[in-house]
VOMARBA-892908 format. One record per residue: z, y negated, x negated of N, C-alpha, C in turn; residue number from 1; residue in three letters. Coordinates in Angstrom, 1 decimal, m for minus. Last residue first. Layout:
BEGIN
n.z,n.y,n.x,ca.z,ca.y,ca.x,c.z,c.y,c.x,num,residu
Z,Y,X,Z,Y,X,Z,Y,X,NUM,ala
...
***
This chain:
BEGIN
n.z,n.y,n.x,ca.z,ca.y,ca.x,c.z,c.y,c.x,num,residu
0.0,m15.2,m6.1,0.9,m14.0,m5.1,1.6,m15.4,m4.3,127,unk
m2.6,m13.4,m7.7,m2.2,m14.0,m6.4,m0.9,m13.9,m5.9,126,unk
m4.2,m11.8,m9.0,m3.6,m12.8,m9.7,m3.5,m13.9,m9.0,125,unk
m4.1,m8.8,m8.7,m5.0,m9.7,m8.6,m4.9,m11.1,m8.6,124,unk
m1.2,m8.2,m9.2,m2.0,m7.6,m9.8,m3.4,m7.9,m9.6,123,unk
0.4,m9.7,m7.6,0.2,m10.4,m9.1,m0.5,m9.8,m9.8,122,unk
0.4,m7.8,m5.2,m0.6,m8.8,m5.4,m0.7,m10.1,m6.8,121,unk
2.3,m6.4,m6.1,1.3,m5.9,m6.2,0.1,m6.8,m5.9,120,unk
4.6,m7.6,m5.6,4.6,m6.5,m6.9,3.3,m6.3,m6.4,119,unk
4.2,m9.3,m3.2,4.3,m9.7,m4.7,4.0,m8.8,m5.7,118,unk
5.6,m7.9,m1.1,4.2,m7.4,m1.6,3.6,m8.3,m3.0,117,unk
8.5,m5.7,m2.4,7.6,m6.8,m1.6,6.0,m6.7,m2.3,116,unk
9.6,m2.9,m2.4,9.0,m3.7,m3.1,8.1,m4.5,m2.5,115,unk
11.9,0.7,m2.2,10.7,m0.1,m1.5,10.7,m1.8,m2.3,114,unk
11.7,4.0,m2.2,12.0,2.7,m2.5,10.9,1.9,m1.8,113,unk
13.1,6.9,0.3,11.5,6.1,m0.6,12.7,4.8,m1.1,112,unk
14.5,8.4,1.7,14.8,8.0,0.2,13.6,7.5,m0.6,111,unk
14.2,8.1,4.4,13.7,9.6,3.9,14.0,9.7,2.5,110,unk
15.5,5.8,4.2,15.9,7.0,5.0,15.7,8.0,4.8,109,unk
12.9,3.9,3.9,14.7,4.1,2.5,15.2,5.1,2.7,108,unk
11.7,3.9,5.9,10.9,4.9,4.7,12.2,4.9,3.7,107,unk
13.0,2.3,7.6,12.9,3.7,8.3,12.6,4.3,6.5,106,unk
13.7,0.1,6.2,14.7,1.2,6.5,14.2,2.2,7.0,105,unk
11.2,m1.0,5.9,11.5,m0.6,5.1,13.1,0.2,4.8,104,unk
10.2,m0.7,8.6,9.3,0.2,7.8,10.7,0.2,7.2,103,unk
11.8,m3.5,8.9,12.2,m2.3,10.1,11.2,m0.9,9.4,102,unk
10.8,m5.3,7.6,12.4,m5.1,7.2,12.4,m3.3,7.9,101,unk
8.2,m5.3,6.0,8.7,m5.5,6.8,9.5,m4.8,6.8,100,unk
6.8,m5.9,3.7,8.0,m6.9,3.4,8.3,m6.9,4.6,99,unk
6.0,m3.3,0.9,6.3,m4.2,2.5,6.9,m5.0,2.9,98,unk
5.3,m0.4,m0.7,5.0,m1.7,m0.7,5.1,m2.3,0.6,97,unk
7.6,2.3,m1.4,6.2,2.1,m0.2,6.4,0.4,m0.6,96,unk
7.1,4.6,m3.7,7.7,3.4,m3.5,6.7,3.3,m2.0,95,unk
9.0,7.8,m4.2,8.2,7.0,m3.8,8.5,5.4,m3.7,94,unk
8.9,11.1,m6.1,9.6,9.4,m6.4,8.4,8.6,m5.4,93,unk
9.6,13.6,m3.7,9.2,12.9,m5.0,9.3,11.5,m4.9,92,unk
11.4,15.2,m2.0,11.4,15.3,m3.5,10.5,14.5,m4.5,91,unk
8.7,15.4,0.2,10.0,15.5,m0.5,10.6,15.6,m1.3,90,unk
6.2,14.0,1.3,6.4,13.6,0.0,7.8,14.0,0.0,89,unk
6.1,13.4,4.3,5.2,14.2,4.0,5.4,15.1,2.2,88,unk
7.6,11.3,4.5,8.3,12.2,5.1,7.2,14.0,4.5,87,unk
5.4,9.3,3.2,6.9,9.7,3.1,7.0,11.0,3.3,86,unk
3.3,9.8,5.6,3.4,9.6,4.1,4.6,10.1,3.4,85,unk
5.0,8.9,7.8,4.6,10.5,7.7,4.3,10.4,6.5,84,unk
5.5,5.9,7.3,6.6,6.6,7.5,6.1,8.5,7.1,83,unk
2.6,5.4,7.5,3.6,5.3,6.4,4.4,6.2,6.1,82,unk
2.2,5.8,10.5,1.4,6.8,9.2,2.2,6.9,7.7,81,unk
4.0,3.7,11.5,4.0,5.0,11.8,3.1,6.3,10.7,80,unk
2.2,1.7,10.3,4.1,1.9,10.0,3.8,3.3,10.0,79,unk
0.2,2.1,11.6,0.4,1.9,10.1,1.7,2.1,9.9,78,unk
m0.3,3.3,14.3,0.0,2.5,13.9,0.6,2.4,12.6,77,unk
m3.0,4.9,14.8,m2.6,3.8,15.7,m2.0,3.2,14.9,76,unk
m5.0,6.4,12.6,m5.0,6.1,13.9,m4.4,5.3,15.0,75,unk
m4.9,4.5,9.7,m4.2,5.0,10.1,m4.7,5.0,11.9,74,unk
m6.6,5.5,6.9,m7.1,4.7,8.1,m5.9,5.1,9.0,73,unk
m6.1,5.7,3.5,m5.8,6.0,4.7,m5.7,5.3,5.9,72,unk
m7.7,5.5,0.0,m7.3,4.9,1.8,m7.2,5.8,2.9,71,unk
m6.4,6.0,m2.6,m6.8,6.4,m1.6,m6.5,6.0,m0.6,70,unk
m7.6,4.7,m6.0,m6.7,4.5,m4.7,m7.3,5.2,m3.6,69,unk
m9.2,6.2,m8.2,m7.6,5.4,m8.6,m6.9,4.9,m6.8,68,unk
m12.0,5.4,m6.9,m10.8,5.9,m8.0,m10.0,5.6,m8.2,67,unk
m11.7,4.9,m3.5,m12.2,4.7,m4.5,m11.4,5.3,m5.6,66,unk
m12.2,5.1,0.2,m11.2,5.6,m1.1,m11.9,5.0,m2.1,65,unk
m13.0,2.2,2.6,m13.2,4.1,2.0,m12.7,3.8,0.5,64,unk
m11.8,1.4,5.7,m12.9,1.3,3.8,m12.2,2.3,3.7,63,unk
m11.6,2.7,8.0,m13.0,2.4,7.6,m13.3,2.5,6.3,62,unk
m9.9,m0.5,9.2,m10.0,1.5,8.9,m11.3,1.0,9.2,61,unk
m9.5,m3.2,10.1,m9.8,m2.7,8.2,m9.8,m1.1,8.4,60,unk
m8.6,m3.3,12.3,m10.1,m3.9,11.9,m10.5,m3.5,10.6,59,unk
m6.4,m0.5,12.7,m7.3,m1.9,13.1,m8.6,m1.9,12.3,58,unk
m5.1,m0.4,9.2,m5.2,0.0,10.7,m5.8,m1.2,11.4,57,unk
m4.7,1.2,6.3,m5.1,0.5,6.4,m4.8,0.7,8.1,56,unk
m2.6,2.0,3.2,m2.8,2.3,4.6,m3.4,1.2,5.2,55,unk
m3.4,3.3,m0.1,m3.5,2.1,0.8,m3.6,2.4,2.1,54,unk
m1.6,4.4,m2.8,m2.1,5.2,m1.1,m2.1,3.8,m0.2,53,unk
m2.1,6.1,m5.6,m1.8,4.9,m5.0,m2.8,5.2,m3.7,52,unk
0.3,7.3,m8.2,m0.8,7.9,m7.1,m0.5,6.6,m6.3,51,unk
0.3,6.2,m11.5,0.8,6.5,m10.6,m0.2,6.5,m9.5,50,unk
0.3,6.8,m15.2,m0.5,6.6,m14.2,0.4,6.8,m12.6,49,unk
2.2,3.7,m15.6,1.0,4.2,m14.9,1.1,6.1,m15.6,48,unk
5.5,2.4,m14.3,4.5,2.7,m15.3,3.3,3.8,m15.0,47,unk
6.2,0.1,m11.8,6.3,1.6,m12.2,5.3,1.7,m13.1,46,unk
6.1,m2.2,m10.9,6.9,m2.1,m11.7,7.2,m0.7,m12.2,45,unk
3.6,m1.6,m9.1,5.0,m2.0,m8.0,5.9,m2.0,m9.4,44,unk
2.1,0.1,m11.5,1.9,m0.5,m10.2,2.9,m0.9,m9.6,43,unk
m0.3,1.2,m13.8,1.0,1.2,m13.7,0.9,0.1,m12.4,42,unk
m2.9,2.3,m15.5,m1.7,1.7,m16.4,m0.4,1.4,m15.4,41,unk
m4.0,3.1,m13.8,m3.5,4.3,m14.4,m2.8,3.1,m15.5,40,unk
m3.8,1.4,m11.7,m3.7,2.8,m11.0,m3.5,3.6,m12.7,39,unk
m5.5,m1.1,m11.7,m4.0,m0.6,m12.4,m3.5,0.3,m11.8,38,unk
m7.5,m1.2,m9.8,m8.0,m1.6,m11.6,m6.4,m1.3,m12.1,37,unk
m7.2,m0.5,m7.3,m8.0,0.7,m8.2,m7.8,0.0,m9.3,36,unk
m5.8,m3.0,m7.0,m5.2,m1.6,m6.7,m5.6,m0.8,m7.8,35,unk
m8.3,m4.4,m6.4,m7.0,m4.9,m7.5,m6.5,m3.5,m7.5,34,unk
m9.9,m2.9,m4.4,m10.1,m2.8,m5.8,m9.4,m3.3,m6.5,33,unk
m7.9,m3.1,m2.2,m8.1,m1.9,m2.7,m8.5,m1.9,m4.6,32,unk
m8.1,m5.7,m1.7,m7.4,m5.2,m2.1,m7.0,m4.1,m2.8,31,unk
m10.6,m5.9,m1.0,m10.6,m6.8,m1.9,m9.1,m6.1,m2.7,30,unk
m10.8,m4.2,1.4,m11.3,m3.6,0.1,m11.0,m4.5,m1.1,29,unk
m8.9,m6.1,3.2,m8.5,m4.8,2.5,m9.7,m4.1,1.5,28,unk
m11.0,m8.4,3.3,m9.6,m8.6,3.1,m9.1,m7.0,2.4,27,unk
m13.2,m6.7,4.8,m13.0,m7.5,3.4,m12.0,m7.5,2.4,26,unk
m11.4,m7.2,7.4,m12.2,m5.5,6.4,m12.2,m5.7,4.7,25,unk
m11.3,m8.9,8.2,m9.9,m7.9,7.7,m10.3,m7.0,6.7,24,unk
m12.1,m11.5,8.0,m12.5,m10.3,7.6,m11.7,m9.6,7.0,23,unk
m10.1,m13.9,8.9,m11.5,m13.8,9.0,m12.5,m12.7,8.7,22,unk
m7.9,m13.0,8.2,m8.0,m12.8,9.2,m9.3,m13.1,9.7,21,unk
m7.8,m14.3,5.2,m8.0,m13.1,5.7,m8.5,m12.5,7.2,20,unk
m7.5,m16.5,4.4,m8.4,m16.8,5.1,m8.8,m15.3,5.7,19,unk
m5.2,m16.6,3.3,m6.2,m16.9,2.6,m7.2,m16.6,3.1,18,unk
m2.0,m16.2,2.8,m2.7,m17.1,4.1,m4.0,m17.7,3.4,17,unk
m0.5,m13.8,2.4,m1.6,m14.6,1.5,m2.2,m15.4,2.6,16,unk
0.1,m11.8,3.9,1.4,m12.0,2.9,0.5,m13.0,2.1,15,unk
m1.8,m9.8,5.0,m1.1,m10.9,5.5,m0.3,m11.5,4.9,14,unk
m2.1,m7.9,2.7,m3.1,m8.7,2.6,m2.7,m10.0,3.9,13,unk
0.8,m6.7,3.3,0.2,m7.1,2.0,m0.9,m7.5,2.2,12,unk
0.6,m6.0,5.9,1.3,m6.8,5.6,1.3,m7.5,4.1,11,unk
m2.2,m4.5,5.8,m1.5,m4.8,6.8,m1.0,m6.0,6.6,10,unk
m1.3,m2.0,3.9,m2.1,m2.9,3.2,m2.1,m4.2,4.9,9,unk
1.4,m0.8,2.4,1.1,m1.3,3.7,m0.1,m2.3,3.4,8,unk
1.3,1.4,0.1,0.8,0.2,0.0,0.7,m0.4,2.1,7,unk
3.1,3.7,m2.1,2.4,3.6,m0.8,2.2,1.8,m0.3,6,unk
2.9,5.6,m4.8,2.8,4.4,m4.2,2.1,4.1,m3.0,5,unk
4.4,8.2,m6.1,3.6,7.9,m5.0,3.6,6.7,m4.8,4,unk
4.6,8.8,m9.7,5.1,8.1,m8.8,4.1,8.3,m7.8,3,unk
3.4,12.6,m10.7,2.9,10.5,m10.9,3.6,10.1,m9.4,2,unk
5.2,14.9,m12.0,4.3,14.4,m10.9,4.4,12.9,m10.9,1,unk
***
């Protein structure tokens, strides 16, 4: 079964003071498609193909899946959807992508790994 990669898209597209907050929406599909272009060669330092799960919440639910990545609009709060990701996923290899401390013990708990948002924004050749 292909690594799970779970992507706080949230704190990974905040993690770039690039003018994001002027179109969140944007901001996360821009994301999405770096995502979708190494989904089957490989992601967060994991070799491809691996499953890749962008959570989105707020002003960015809405974009919509593409090949290689599936968006998940989270109803309230993106941690909180995360965390169910996980929890959802027993027994299999997860990373969740975040650089927030308090996700990244709740999702370690269930036994996810976890990886700043760097691992995945040098995949659009930003970080």
């Amino acid at each position: 079964m292909d690594v799970l990669v779970v992507v706080d898209g949230a704190n990974v597209v905040g993690s770039v003071p690039d003018g994001w907050w002027r179109d969140r929406r944007g901001a996360a599909e821009r994301l999405r498609d770096s995502l979708a272009a190494r989904a089957g060669e490989g992601i967060a330092g994991h070799a491809g193909p691996v499953e890749i799960v962008l959570v989105v919440e707020g002003a960015a639910r809405g974009v919509e899946s593409v090949a290689g990545v599936r968006v998940v609009s989270a109803p309230g709060s993106g941690d909180d959807r995360i965390v169910e990701l996980v929890a959802e996923a027993p027994g299999r290899s997860c990373v969740v992508v975040t650089a927030d401390r308090g996700l990244r013990a709740r999702v370690e708990a269930l036994g996810a790994r976890c990886t700043g948002p760097r691992s995945v924004r040098e995949a659009d050749g930003r970080s």
